[in-house]
N, C-alpha and C positions, 0 to 999 in steps of 0.2 A: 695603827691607824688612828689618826685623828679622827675624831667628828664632831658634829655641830653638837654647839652647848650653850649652857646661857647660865649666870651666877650672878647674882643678886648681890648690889653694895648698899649696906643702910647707913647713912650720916647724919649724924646728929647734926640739927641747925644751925648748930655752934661753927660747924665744917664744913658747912656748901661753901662758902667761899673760896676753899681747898679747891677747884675743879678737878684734877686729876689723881687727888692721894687715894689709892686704891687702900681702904682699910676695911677692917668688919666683912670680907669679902665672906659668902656663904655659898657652897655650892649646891647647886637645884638638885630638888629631887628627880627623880625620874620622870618620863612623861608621864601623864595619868592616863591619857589617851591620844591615839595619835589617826590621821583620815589621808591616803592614798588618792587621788585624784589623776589618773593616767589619760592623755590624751595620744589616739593611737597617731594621730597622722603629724605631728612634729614628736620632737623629743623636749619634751611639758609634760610639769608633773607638779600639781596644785597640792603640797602640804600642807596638813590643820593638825598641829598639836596643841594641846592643852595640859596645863601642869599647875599643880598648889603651890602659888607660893605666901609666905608668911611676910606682913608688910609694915613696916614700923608707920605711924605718925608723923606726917611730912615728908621731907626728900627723903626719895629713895633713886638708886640706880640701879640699871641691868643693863646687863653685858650681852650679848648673842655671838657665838662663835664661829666659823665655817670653816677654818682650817682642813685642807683636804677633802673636801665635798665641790659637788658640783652642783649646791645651793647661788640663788640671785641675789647678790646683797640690796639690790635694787628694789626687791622685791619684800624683803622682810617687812611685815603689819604686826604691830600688837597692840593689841585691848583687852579688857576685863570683863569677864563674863557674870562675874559677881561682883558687887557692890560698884558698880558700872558708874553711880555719880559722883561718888566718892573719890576714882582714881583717875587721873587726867595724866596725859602723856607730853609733859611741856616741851621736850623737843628730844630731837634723836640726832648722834654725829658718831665718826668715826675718829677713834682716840688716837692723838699724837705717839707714832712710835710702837705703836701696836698695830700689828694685821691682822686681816682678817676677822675683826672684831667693831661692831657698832656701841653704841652704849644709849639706850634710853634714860632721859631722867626724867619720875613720876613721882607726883604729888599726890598723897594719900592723905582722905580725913578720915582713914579709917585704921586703925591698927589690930590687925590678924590675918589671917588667911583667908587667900583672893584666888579661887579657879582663875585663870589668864588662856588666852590664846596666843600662839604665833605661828604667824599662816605665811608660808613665801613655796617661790618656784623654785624646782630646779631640775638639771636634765641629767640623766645617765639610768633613767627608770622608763622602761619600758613595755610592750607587751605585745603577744602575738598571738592567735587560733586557730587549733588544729584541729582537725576530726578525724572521726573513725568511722567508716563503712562499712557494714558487715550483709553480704544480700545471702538471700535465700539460696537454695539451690537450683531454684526453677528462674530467680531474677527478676521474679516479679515485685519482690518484698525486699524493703532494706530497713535494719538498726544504723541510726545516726545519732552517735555522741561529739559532742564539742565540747573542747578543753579551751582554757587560757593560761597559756606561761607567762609569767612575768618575771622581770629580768630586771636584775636589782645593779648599777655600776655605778652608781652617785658617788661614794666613799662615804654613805652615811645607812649606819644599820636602823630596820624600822623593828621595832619590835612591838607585835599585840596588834597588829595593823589594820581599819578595815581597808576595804581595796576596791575604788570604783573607777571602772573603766568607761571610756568616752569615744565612742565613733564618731567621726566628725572632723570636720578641716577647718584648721584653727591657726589666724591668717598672724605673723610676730614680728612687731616692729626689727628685733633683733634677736637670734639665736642666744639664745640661757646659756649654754658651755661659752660664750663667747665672754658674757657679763659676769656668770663666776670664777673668770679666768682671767678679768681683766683688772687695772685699778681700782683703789676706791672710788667711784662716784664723787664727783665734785660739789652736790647737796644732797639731801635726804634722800633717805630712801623713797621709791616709788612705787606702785601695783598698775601701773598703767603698761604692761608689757604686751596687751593684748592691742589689734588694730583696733584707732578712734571710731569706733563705729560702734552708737549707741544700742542695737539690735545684738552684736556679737556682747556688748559688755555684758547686756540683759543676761543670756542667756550661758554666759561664762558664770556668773553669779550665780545664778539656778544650780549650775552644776557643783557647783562649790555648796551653797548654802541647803543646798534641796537635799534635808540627809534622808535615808529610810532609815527610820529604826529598826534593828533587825538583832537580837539576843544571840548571847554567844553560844552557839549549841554544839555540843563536842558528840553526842550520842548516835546523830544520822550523818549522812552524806550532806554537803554543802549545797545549798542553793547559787544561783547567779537570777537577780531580782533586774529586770531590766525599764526602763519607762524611755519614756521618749520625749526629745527635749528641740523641738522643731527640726532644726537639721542635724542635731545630735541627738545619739542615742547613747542611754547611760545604764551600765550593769553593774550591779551592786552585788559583789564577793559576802555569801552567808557568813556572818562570822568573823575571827581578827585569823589573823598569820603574823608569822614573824620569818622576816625577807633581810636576811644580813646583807653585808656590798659585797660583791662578789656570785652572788647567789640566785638559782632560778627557782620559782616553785609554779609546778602544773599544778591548774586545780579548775574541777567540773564546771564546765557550765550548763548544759543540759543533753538529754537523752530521748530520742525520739524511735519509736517502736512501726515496725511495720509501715514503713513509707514506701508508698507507690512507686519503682522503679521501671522504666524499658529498658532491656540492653539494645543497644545503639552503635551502629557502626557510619563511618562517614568513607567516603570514598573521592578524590576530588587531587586529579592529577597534578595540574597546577599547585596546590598548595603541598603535598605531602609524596607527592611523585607515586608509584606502584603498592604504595602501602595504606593498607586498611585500618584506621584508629578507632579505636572501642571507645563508647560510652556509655557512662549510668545516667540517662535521664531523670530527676524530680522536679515536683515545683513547692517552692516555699511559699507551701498555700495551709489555711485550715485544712481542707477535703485531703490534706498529704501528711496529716498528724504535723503539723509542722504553721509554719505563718505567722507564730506570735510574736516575732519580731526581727529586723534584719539582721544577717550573718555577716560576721565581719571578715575579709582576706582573711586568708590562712590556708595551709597546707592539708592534704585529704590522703591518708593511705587507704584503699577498697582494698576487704577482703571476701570471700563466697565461701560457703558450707556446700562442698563436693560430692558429700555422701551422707546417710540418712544421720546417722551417730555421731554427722558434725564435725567432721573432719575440715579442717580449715585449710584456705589457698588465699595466697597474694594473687590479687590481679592486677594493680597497679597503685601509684603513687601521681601526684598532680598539684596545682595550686589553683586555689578559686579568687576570684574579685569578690566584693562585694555583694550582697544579695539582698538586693531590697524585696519586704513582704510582696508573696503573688508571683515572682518573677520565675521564671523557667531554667532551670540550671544541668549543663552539659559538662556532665565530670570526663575529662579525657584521660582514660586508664591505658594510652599506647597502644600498641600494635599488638592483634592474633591471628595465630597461622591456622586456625582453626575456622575460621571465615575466610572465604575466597572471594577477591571481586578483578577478573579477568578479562580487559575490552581486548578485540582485535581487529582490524581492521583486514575485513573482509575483499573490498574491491575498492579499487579506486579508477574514474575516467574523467577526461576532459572532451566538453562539445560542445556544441551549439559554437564555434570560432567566429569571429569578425574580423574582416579587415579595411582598414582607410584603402585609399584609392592608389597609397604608393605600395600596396602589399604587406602594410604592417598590421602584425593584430591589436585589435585595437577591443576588444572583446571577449569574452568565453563562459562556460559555466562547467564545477565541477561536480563529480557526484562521488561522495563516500558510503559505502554501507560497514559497517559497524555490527562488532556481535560480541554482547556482554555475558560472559560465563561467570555466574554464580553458584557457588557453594556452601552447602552449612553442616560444616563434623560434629558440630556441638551435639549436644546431650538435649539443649534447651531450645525453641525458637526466636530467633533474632530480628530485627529492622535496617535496612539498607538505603541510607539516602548515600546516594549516587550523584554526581554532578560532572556536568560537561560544558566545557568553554567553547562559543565557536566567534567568529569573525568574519565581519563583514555583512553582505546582503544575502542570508541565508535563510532556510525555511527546512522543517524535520517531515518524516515520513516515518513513522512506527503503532505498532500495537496497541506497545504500554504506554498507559497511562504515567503523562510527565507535567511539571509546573513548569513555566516559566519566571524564571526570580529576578532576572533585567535583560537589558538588548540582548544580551551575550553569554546568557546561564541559564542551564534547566537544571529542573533535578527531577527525577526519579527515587520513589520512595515506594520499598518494597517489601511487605514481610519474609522471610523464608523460614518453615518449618525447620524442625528438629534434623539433621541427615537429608532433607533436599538442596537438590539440586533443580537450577531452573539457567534458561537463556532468553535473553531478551535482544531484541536486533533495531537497529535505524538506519533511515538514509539522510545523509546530509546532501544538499543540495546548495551550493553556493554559489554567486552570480558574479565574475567581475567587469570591471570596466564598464563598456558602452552597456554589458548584460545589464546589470547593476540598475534597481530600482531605483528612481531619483526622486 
């Protein structure tokens, strides 16, 4: 595997006039430090390595490499982080006959070693968030752990890495695999890959520049350090890794104890036909040990402690959106046959008929009665939101207590105990034609 590299040419001034004699070539040392910047919603990925290098007096040249990487050559920046007035960057081109390779040439009035930076994009690094639900036995209580994998395919290994990831929609004149896959560029490089919009560049820069200091701690578990960056949200990986191409690594981002659960069942013919779908209700709020910051997509396996000594059960598996702080989240763990939600239709007639004057009907009203058989084998007590579609100029007749949620949907929300059983009944009344309120 190739990767990206960079090797320093020093010319004595005897030799600049030479432009292309590659001599005195020295190869760089290794990174000294390198910064991951993952943005979830395109495939972006803001690199900042920094490295020593040793700098003669007057012209010097440097090379940058990307053979085999899915680095922007568009995109490669370099500066000096030390002795910054000293080293100036008189111009940057792509060498005749060589690919894949840029070449700076920089004017030093300083001779020794110079920390540098070189920051560019590139795509085939990405990331994703998973959790882990674990409820109680009674379901009244859940453990919530969130992970992030990150997914290394660039052809370029990161080693010692920190790793901040970026929520957020991040708008690209051109897809990066597109520009590290294409020709050289017809002039210099550029960092303008982001849309001309001075608010996105602001805040691109933030993310890039805005580092947390955060020490390498190998002794506890990892932190994920999050802040928030207006419409992006940034979490910052405890610590460095080292993420070859090819390579995933999961790694914590936080754990949340004792969060407020309902089990939740939905019922709603139209949408899911004769089957009853489970869910763990929370809200991403403080009062739910949770709120301190949004959840990014990602997949959710629920599991439940069945018996006192912990014995573990899969309930189900799912994907969630988005979760911004405060919002109410409905994990759909699938169908159980352990909850019963049974409608039947009891009666049905047609009356009240009209007719025009040549014998046609021209009118009618109908009546349905309706009888919903509920049950609950569970061990634990459950919540039943129920829904029913009707049509037309209708009006209900029942007991229970029901909302109305638009022209044409009620719901019915119901506790039912541990092992009860309960029925609840309506009459629909529907009017057509001439019946029909107008």
């Amino acid at each position: 595997m190739s990767i990206a590299r960079a090797i320093l040419v020093i010319l004595p001034l005897l030799l600049a006039s030479q432009a292309w004699a590659r001599i005195n070539v020295v190869t760089l040392p290794d990174r000294h430090s390198v910064q991951l910047t993952i943005y979830n919603s395109v495939d972006l990925t803001l690199v900042r390595e920094t490295r020593i290098l040793t700098f003669r007096k007057g012209l010097n040249r440097l090379e940058f490499s990307w053979a085999n990487t899915l680095i922007d050559p568009t995109s490669v920046e370099f500066r000096a982080l030390t002795h910054g007035d000293d080293v100036d960057v008189l111009d940057v081109s792509f060498p005749p006959r060589v690919t894949n390779t840029l070449e700076w040439r920089i004017d030093s009035g300083f001779a020794g070693e110079v920390q540098v930076e070189i920051r560019y994009f590139t795509s085939g690094i990405s990331w994703s968030a998973d959790y882990l639900a674990e409820a109680a036995r009674n379901e009244k209580l859940m453990d919530l752990a969130g992970n992030v994998r990150v997914s290394n395919n660039s052809g370029e290994d990161y080693d010692n890495a920190q790793i901040r990831l970026v929520v957020g929609v991040v708008r690209l004149v051109e897809q990066i695999v597109t520009l590290a896959r294409g020709p050289h560029p017809a002039s210099a490089p550029t960092s303008a890959l982001l849309a001309k919009d001075e608010k996105m560049e602001r805040e691109a820069l933030f993310a890039f520049n805005g580092a947390v200091a955060l020490a390498d701690v190998a002794a506890k578990e990892k932190q994920v350090v999050k802040e928030s960056l207006s419409e992006y949200f940034l979490y910052t990986v405890e610590g460095r890794d080292t993420i070859p191409s090819g390579w995933a690594k999961r790694l914590p981002s936080f754990k949340a104890g004792e969060v407020p659960i309902t089990s939740f069942y939905k019922y709603e013919r139209e949408q899911w036909g004769d089957h009853l779908l489970r869910y763990y209700r929370f809200t991403n709020s403080a009062p739910s040990k949770l709120g301190n910051e949004p959840l990014p997509d990602g997949a959710v396996k629920a599991f439940r402690f069945v018996t006192d000594d912990n014995l573990y059960a899969f309930v189900g598996a799912t994907a969630v959106k988005y979760i911004p702080v405060n919002e109410q989240v409905d994990l759909e763990l699938g169908e159980d046959l352990e909850v019963l939600v049974k409608p039947t239709l009891m009666n049905w007639q047609k009356t009240d008929l009209r007719f025009d004057n040549r014998g046609n009907v021209i009118g009618w009203t109908t009546g349905e009665t309706w009888q919903i058989e509920l049950q609950n084998s569970k061990e634990i007590d459950v919540v039943l939101d129920i829904r029913r579609n009707f049509g037309g100029d209708w009006s209900l007749t029942t007991a229970a207590n029901y909302e109305k949620l638009d022209a044409n949907k009620i719901k019915f929300l119901l506790p039912l105990a541990s092992a009860q059983k309960q029925t609840i009944s309506y009459t629909l009344t529907t009017r057509h034609g001439t019946n029909a309120t107008r």
